[in-house]
N, C-alpha and C positions, 0 to 999 in steps of 0.2 A: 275770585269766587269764594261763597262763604266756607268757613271749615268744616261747616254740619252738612255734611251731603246726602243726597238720593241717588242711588246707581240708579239709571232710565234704560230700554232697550228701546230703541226706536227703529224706525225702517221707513227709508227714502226710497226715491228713484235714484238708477244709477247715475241719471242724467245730472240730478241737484247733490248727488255726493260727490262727483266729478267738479259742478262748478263751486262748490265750496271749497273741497279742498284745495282747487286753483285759485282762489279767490286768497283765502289762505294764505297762500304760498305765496304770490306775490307779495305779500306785505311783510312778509318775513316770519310770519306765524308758522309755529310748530305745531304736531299731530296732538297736542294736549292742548292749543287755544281750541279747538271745534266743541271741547266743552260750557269756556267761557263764551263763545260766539251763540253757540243754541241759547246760553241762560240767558242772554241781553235780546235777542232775538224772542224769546218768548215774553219776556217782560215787555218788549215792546209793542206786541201784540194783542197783551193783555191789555194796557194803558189804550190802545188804539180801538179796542174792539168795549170798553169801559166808559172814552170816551164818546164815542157811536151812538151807546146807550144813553147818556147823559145828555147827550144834545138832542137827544129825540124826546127824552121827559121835557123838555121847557120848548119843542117845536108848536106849542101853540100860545105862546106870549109874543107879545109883539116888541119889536126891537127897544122901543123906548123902554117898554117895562123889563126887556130884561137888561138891559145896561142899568137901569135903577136897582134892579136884585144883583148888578157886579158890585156895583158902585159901596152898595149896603155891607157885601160882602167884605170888601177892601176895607172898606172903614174902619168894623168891626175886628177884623185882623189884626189890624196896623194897632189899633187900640189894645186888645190883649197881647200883643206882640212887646208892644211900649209900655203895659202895666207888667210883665215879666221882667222886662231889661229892669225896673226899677226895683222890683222885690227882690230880683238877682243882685243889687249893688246894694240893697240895704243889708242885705243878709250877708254877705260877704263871698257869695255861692256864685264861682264862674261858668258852671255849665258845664267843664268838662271833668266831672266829677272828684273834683278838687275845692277844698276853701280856698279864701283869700291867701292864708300863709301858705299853699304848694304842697308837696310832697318834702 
């Protein structure tokens, strides 16, 4: 979990704080993963309920066009993906906030 945090107060049923923290438990999680488990759990919900949205913006193109709007997508990636690796190796800049010579 990140080190910047937000104290939350939430409230369940007793029924889904029973099975989580059995849930928990069997996997050998302590009473301090039910923090890390909510943050992943809402992330994933967000992603899911983000991605809900996004398929319903492009639910009236029809399949060919929209594999051609993937397709276009990927290209365009892969291309400024492959013009960075390149400016990264001219420049001597590895990315992990280091030059070529290291620390």
């Amino acid at each position: 979990m990140a080190k910047d945090t937000t104290r939350w107060t939430v409230s369940v049923s007793k029924e889904t704080d029973i099975a989580v923290r059995s849930f928990l438990a069997q996997r050998g999680m302590k009473k301090g993963d039910l923090s890390t488990f909510i943050e992943d759990a809402v992330k994933w919900r967000v992603l899911e309920q983000t991605m809900a949205e996004v398929r319903g913006g492009f639910s009236d193109l029809a399949p060919e066009e929209l594999d051609q709007f993937l397709d276009e997508a990927v290209a365009a990636t892969q291309q400024t993906s492959a013009q960075e690796d390149l400016d990264a190796a001219d420049t001597g800049f590895s990315g992990d906030g280091e030059g070529a010579g290291g620390s």
